[in-house]
Residue frames as qw, qx, qy, qz and C-alpha x, y, z in Angstrom:
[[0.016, 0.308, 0.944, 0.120, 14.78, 0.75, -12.30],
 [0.469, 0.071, 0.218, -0.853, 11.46, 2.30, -12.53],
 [0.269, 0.549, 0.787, -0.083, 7.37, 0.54, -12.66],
 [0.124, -0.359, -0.338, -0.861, 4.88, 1.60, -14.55],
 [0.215, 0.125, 0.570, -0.783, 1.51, 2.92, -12.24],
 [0.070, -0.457, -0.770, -0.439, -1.53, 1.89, -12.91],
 [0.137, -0.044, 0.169, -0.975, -4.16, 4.50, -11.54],
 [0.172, -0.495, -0.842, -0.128, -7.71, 3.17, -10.86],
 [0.220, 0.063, 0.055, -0.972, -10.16, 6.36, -11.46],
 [0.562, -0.076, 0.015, -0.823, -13.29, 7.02, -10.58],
 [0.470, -0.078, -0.853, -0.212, -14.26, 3.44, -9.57],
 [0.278, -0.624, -0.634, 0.362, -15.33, 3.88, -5.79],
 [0.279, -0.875, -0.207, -0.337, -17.65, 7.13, -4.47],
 [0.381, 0.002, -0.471, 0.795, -14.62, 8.91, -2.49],
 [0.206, -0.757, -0.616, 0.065, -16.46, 10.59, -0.06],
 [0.158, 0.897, -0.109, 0.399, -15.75, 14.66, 0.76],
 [0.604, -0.731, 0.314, 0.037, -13.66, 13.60, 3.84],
 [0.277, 0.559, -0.772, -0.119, -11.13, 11.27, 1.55],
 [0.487, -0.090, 0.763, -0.416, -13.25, 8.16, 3.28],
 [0.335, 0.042, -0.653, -0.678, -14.88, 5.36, 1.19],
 [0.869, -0.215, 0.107, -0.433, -17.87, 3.07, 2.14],
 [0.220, -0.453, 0.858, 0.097, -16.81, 0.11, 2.98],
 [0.785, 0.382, 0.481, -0.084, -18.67, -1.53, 0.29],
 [0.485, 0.837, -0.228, -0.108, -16.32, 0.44, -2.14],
 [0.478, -0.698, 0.530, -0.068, -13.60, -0.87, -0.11],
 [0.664, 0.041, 0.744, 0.067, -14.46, -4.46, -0.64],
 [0.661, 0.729, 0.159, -0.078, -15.23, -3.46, -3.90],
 [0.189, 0.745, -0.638, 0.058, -11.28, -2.47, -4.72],
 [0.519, -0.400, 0.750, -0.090, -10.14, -5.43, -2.55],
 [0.770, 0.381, 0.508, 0.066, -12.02, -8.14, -4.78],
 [0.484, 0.837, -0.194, -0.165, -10.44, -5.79, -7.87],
 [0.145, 0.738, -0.651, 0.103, -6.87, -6.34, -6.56],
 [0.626, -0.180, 0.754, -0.084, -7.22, -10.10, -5.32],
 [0.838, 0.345, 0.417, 0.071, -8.71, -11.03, -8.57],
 [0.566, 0.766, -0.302, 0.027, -6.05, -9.21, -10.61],
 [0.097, 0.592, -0.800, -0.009, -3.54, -10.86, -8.92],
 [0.676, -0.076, 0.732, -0.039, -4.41, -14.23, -9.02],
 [0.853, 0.453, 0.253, 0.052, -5.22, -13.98, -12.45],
 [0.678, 0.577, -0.052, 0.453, -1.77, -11.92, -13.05],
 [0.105, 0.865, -0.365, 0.328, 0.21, -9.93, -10.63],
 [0.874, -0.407, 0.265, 0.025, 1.27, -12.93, -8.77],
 [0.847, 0.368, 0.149, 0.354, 3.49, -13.33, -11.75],
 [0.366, 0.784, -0.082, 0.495, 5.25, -10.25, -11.43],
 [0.627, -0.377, -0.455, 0.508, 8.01, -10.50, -8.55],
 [0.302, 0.066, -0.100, 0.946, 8.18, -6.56, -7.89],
 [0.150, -0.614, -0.517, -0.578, 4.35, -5.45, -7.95],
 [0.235, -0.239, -0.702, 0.628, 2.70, -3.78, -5.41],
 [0.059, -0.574, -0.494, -0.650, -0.18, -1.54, -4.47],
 [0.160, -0.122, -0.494, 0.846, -1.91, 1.11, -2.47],
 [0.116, -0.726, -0.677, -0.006, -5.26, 2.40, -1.34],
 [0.474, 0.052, -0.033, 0.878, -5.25, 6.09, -1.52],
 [0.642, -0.003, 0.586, -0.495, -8.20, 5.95, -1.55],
 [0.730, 0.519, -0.273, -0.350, -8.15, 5.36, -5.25],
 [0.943, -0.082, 0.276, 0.165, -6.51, 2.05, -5.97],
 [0.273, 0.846, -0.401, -0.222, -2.90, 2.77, -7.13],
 [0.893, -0.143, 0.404, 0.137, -0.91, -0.33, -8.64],
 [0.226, -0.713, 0.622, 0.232, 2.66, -1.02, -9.56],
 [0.932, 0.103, 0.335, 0.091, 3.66, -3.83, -12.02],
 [0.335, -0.686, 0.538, 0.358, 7.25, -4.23, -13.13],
 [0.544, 0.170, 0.763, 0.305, 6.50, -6.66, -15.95],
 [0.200, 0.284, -0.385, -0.855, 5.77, -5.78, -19.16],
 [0.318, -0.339, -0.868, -0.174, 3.46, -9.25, -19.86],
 [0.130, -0.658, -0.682, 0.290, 1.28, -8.60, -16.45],
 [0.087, 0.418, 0.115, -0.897, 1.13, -4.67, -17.47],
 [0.413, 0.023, -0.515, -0.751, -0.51, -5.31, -20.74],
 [0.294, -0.263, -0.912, -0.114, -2.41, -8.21, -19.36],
 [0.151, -0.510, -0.590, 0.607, -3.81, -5.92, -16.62],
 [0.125, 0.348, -0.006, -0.929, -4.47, -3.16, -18.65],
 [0.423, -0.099, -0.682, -0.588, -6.32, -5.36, -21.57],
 [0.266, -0.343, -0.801, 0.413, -8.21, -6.91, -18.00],
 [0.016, -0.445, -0.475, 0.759, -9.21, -3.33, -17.42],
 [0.158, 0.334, -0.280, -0.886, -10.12, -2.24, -20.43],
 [0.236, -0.225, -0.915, -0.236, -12.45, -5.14, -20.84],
 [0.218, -0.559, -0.744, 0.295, -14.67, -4.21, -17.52],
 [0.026, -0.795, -0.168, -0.583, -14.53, -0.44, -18.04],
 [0.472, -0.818, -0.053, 0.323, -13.02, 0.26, -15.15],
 [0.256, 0.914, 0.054, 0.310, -10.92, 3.39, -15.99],
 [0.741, -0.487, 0.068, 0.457, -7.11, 3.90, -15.20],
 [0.178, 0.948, -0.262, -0.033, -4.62, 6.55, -15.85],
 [0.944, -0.089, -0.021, 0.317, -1.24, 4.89, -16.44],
 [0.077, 0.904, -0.332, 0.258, 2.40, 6.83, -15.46],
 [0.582, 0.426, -0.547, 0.425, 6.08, 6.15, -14.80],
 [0.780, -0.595, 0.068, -0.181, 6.98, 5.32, -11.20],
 [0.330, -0.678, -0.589, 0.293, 8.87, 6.62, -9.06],
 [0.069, -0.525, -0.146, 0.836, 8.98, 9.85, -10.64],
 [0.250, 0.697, 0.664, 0.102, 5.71, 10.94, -12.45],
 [0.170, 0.594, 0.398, 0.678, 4.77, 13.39, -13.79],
 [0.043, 0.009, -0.571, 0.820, 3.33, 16.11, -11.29],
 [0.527, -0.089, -0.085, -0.841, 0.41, 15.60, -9.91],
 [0.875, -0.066, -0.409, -0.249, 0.33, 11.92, -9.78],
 [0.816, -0.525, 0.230, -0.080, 1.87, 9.13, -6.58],
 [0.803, 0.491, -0.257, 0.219, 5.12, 9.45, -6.50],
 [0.748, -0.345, -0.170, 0.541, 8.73, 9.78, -4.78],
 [0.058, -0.933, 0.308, 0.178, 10.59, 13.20, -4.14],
 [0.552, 0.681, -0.447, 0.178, 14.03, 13.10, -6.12],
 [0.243, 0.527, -0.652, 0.488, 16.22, 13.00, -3.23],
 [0.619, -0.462, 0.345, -0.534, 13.80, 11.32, -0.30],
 [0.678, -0.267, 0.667, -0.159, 13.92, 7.99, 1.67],
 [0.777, -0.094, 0.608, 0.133, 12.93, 5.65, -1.04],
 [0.786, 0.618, 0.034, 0.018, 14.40, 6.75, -3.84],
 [0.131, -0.726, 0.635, -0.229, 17.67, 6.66, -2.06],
 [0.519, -0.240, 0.724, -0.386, 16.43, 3.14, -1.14],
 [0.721, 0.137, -0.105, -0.671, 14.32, 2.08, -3.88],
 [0.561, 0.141, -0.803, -0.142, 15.30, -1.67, -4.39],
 [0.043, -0.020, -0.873, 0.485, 14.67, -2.13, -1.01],
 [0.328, 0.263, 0.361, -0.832, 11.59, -0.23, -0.62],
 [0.602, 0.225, -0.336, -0.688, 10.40, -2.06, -3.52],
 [0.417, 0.022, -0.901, 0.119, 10.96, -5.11, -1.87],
 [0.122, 0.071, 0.661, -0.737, 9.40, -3.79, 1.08],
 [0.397, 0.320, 0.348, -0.787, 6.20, -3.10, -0.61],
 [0.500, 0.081, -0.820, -0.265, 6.13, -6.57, -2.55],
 [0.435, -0.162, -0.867, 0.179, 5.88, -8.41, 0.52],
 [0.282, 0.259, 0.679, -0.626, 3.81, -6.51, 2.64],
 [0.482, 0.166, -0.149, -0.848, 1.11, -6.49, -0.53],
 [0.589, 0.015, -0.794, -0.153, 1.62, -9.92, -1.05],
 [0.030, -0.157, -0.762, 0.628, 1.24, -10.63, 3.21],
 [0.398, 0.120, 0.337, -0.845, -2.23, -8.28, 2.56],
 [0.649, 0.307, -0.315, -0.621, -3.30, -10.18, 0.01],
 [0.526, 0.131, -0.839, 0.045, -2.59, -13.86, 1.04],
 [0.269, -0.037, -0.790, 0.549, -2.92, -13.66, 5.00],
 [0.342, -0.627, -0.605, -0.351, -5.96, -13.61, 7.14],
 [0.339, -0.865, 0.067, -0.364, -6.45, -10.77, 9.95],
 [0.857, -0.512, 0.056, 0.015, -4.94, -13.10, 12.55],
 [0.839, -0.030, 0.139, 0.525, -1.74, -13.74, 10.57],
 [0.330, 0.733, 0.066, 0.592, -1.34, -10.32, 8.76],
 [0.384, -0.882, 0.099, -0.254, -1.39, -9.09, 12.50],
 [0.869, -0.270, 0.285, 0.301, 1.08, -11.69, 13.60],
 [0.714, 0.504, 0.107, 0.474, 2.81, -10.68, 10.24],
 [0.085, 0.836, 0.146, 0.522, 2.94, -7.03, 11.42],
 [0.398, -0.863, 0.312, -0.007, 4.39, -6.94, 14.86],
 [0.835, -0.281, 0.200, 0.428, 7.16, -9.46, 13.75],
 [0.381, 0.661, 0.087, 0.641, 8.07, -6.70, 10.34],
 [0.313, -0.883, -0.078, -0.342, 7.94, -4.06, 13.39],
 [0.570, -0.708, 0.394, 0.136, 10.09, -5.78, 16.10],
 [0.830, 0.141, 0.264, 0.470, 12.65, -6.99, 12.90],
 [0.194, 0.893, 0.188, 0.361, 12.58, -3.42, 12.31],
 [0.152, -0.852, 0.328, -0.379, 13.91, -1.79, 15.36],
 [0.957, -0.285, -0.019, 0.047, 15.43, -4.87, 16.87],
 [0.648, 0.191, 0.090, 0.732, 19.13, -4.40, 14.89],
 [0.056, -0.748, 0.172, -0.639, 18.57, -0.78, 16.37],
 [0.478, -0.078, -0.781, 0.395, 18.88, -2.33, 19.70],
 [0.411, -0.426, 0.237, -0.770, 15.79, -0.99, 21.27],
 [0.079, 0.047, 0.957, -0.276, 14.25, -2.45, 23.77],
 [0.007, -0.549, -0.835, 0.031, 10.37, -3.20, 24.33],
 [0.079, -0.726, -0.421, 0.538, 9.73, -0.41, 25.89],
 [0.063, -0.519, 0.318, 0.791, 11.43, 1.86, 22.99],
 [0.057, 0.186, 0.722, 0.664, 9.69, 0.45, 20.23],
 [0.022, -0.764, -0.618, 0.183, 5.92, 0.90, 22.20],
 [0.021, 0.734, 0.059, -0.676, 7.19, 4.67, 22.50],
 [0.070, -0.155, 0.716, 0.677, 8.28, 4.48, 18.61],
 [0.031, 0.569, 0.741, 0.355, 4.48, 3.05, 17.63],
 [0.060, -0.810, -0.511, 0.281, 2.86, 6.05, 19.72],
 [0.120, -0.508, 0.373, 0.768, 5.11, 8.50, 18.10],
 [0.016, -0.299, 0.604, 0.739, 3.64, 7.26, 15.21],
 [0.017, -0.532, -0.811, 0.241, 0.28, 6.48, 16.26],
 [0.053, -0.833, -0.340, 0.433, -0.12, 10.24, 17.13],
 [0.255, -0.281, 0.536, 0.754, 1.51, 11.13, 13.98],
 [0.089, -0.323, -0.785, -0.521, -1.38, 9.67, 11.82],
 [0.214, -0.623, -0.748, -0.075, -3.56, 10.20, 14.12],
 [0.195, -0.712, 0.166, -0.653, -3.17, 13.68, 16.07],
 [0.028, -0.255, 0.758, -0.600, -2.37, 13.76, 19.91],
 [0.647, -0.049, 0.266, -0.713, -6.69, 14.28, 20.88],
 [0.819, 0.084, -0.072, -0.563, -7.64, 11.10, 18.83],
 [0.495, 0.338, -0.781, 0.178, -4.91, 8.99, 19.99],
 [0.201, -0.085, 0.726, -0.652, -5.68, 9.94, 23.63],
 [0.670, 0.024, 0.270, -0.691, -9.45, 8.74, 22.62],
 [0.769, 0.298, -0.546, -0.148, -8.48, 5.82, 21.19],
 [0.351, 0.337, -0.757, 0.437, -6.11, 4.58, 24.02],
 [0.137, -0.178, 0.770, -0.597, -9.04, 5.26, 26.49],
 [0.721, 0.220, -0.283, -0.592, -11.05, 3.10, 24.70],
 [0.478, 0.449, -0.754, -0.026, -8.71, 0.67, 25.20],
 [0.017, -0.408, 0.448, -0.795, -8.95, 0.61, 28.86]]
């Protein structure tokens, strides 16, 4: 199976760190809520990412043209490529890694958590997020304690060791 990518260029002011304002933010968000209500809701496989650029998936052929004749109405400016192996240069999968070994799943995975961002308010998306987490490692039979050590492992992954530790005593 493969998607096509949609690519949303040059629409928010990436900053020189890779950071956007968070008026650009909301500015993408309101992009990708109102394209799917008016059309990727329709497509059971879509999904998307913030990169910062705005990078969307759509498995249909109806909601791809409808989205693209959508963009090409507002001027908002999109590179389009195969998914999940582009060209080089563009947001894709390695040949031989996790989810293209996986991909039906992983494309399932990253239906529903776009659809969860894009439906659920803070309160629930959080609620949404530790139950995807402890369904996650549960059938691994960790316990509590082993999954906390799992998020900080991967806390301090994203984040480095220093700005975990300054986060955590923040917490405090």
């Amino acid at each position: 199976m493969s998607m096509k990518t949609l690519h949303i260029k040059n629409y928010m002011n990436v900053l020189p760190d890779g950071a956007v304002t968070i008026e650009d933010a909301q500015k993408s968000q309101d992009l990708i809520k109102d394209l799917y209500d008016k059309f990727l809701k329709d497509d059971p496989k879509f999904h998307f990412f913030f990169e910062p650029e705005l990078i969307i998936r759509i498995s249909s052929t109806d909601c791809l043209c409808k989205v693209k004749s959508y963009l090409n109405q507002n001027d908002i400016e999109f590179v389009e490529y195969d998914y999940p192996f582009p060209l080089d240069g563009k947001y894709g999968e390695t040949e031989n890694g996790i989810v293209a070994r996986n991909f039906d799943l992983f494309v399932t995975i990253f239906h529903t958590n776009a659809i969860s961002a894009l439906t659920m308010d803070e309160e629930d998306f959080f609620d949404y997020i530790e139950r995807v987490i402890h369904t996650a490692f549960n059938p691994r039979f960790m316990s509590h304690e082993q999954e906390g050590a799992s998020l900080l492992r991967l806390a301090e992954l994203k984040l480095g060791s220093d700005e975990l530790k300054e986060i955590l005593s923040r917490m405090r």
